[in-house]
C-alpha positions in Angstrom: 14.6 46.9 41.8 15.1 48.1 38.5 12.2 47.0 35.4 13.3 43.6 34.0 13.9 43.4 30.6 11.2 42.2 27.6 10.6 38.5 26.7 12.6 37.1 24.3 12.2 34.9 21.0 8.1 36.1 20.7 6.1 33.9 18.3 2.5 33.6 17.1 0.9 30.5 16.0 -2.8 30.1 14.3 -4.7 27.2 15.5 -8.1 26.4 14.2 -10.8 28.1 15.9 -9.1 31.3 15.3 -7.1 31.3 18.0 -3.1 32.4 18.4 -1.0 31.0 20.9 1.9 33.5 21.9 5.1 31.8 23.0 8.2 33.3 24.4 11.5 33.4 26.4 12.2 34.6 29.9 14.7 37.6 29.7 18.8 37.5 29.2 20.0 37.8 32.0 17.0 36.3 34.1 16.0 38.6 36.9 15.2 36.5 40.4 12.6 39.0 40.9 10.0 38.3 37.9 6.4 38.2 39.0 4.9 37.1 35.3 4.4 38.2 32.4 1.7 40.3 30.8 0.5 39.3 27.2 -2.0 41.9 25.4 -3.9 42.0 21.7 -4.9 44.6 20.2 -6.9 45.7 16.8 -4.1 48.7 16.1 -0.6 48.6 16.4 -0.4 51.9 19.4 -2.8 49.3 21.6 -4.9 52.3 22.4 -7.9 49.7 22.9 -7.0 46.1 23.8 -8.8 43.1 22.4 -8.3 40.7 25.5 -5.0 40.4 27.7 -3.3 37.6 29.4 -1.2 37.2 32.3 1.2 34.1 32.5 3.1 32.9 35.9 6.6 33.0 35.8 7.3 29.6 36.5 4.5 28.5 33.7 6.0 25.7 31.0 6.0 26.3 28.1 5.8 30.7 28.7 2.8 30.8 26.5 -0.6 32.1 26.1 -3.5 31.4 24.2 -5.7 33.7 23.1 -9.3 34.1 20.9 -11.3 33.2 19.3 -11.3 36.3 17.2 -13.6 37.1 14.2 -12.4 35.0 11.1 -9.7 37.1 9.4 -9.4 39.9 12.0 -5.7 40.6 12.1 -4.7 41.1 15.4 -1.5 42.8 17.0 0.3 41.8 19.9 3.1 42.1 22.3 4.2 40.7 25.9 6.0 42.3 28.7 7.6 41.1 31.7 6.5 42.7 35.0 8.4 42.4 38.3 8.1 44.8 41.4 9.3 47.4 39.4 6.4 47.5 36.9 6.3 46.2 33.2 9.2 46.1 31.3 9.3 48.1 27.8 7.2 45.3 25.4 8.6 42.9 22.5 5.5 43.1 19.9 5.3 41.5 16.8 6.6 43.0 13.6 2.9 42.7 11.8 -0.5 41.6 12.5 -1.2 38.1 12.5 -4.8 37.2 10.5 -7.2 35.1 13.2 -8.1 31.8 10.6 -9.8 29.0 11.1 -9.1 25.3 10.1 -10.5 25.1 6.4 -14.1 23.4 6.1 -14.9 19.4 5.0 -13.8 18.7 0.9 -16.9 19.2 -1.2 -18.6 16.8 -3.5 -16.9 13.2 -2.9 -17.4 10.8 -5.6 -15.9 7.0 -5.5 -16.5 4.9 -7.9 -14.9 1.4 -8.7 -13.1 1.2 -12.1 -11.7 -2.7 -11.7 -13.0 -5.8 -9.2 -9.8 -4.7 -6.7 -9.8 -0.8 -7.0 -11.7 2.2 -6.8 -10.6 6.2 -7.5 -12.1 8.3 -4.9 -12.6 12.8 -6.2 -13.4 15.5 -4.2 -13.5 19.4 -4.2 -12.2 21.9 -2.8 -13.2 23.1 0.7 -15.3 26.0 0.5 -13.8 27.8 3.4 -9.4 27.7 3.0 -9.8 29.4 6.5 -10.4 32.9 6.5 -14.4 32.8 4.9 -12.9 32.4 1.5 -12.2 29.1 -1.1 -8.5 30.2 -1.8 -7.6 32.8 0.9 -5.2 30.2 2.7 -3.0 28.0 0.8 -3.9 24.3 1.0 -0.6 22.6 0.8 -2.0 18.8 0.2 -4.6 16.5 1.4 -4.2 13.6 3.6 -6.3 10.4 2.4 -6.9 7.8 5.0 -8.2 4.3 4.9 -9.5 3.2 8.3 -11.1 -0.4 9.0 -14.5 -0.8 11.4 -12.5 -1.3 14.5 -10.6 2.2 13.8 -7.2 0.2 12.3 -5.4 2.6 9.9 -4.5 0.9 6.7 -3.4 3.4 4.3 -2.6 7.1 4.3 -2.0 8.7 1.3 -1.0 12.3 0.3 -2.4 13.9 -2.5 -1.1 17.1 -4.2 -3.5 20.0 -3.7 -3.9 20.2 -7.3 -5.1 16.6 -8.0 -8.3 16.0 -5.4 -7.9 12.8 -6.6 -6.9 9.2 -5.5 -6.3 5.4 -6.3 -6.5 3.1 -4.0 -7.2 -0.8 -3.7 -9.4 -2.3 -1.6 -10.6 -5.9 -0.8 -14.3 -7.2 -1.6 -16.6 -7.1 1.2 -14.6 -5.6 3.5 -16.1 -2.2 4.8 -13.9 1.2 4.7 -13.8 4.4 6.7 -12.3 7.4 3.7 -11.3 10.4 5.8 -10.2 13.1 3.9 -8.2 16.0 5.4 -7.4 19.8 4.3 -3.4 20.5 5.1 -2.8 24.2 5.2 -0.5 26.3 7.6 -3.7 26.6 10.4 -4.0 22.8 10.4 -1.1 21.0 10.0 -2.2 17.3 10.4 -4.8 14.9 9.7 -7.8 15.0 12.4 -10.7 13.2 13.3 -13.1 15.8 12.7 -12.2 16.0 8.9 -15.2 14.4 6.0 -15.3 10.5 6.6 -17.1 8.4 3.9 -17.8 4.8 4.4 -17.4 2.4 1.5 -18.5 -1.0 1.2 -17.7 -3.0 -2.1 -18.8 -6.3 -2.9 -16.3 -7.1 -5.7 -19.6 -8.0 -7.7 -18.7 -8.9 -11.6 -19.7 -5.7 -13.5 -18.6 -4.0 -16.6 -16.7 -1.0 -15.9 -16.4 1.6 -19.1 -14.3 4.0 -18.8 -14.3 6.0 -21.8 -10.8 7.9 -23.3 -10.4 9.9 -25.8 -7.3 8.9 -28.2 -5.5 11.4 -30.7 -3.6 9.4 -33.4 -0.6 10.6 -35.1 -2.0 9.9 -38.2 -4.9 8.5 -40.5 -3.4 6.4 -43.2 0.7 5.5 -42.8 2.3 4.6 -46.3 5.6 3.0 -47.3 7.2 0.6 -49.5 7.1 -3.3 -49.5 9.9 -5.0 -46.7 10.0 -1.6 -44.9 8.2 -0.3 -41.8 6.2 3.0 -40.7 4.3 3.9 -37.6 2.2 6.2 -35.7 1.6 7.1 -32.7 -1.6 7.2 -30.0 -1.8 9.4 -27.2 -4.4 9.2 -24.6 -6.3 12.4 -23.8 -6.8 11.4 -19.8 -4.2 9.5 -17.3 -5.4 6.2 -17.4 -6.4 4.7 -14.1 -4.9 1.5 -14.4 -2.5 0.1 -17.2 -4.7 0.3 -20.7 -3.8 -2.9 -22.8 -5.1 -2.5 -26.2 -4.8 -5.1 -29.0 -3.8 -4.2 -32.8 -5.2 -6.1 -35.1 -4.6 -6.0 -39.3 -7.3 -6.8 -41.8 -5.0 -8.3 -44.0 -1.7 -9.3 -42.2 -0.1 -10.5 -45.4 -0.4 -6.8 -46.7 1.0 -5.0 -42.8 1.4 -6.4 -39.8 1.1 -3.9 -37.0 2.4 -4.2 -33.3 0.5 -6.9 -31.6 0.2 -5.1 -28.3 0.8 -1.7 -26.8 0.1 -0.7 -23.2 -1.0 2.9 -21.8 0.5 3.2 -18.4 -1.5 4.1 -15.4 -1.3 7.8 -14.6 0.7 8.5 -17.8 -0.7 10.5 -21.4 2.6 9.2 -22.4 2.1 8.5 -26.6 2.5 4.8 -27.6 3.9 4.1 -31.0 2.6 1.5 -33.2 5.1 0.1 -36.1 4.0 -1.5 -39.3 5.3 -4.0 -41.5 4.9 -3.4 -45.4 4.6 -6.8 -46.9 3.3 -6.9 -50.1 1.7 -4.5 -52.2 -1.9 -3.3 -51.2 -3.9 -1.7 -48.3 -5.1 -3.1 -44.8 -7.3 -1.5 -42.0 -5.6 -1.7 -38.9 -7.9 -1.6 -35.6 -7.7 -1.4 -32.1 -9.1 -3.0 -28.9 -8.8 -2.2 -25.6 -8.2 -5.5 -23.4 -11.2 -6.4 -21.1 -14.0 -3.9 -20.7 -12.2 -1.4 -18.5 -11.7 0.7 -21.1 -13.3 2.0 -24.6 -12.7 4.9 -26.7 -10.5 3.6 -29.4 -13.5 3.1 -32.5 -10.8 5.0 -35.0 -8.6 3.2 -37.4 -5.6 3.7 -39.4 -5.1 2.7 -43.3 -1.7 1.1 -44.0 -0.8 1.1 -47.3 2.0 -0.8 -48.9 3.8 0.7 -52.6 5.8 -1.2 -55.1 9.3 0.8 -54.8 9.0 1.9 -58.3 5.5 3.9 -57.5 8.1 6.1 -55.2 9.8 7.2 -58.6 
């Protein structure tokens, strides 16, 4: 019988442990007369010296073979033949090496801390090993947060951008929480069990939360003329956590009235504007106060002064 022809449709695919799993397709036509297939690694691409080799049934399902573990970032070669009374046929190899990785290590330094009776914002680092020995040799695509009760019941997941290491999430007084925390990257592809867990109990206790921001202000004194307005604007250094209400507040409201109210939105450094009424000739302090005690930061103030139209001339 004549040799059968190679595999078809070879792939390589990185598990954790650094591992690679070889998958393929009998040969077009498909001979009766396959015995198996062959599948061999190899540190250089003329195989002079083989890593570790493999040999797969022909009735196998899937036609795959896994191979390793190999030395974190070894990059490997590889190719598979199909052998039949004949001998082997010639080999379909990969067109490069493929790097042996690893899943990437647990997040580093988790903080959670409660910023309201109902919610806490939970930070972590990076991992210290992406996969390959190295903090950035793999791409991390995102993190997967999960919220798992006592009994195991998942509540929540949440995906957070690789840049942000950092979440919101509410939770219920007394009640006590499982965080697990997983590393997405092309090796590991999906949340496990095996990723950083950190358990949180909250009692919902009555505390005063401060959470400081810093504010920049469009201006320090606004000026215009009696029955017209001005404003100025506030824009929050940090994304709040939650909404920010802050109250606005005139020392002498028959001189300028300012807005009564403005609102930083949660996750937003999106500038608030503050309009005054000029009323009647003369100058007023106008101060600010953050609703509750969730927030601080705003001791500045802004002088509004109000001119006779003539003073313009």
């Amino acid at each position: 019988a004549p040799l059968a022809g190679p595999p078809l449709g070879l792939t390589a695919t990185r598990s954790p442990g650094r591992v690679l799993t070889l998958a393929f397709s009998p040969p077009s036509p498909f001979p009766l007369s396959i015995t198996g297939y062959r599948a061999e690694l190899s540190l250089s691409s003329s195989f002079a010296t083989l890593l570790t080799s493999s040999l797969i049934p022909p009735d196998a399902m899937p036609l795959e073979a896994t191979l390793g573990p190999f030395t974190q970032g070894t990059c490997v070669y590889f190719r598979v033949f199909t052998a039949n009374p004949a001998g082997l046929s010639p080999p379909v190899a990969g067109p490069t090496c493929v790097r042996a990785l690893d899943g990437p290590s647990h997040v580093t330094q988790v903080q959670v801390e409660a910023i309201s009776e109902q919610q806490i914002v939970v930070r972590w680092g990076a991992p210290a090993d992406a996969g390959d020995g190295t903090p950035d040799g793999v791409e991390i695509f995102h993190y997967i947060v999960q919220v798992l009760l006592p009994d195991g019941a998942l509540v929540q997941t949440v995906q957070v951008a690789a840049a942000r290491r950092l979440v919101l999430l509410d939770v219920t007084p007394g009640i006590d929480y499982r965080l697990r925390i997983s590393t997405i990257t092309k090796v590991s592809t999906t949340a496990t069990e095996d990723s950083l867990t950190v358990l949180v109990t909250y009692t919902g206790a009555a505390v005063r939360y401060y959470v400081p921001l810093d504010f920049s202000f469009s201006t320090s004194v606004t000026t215009s003329v009696v029955g017209s307005t001005s404003s100025f604007t506030i824009k929050p250094g940090a994304k709040p956590y939650v909404d920010a209400v802050v109250h606005v507040t005139s020392s002498d409201p028959a001189s300028a009235v300012p807005t009564a109210r403005i609102v930083f939105t949660a996750g937003s450094t999106a500038p608030q504007t503050v309009v005054v009424l000029h009323k009647r000739r003369g100058s007023a302090t106008i101060s600010f106060r953050p609703e509750g005690t969730n927030y601080a930061g705003l001791e500045s103030t802004v002088e509004a002064e109000t001119i006779a139209t003539e003073e313009l001339l």
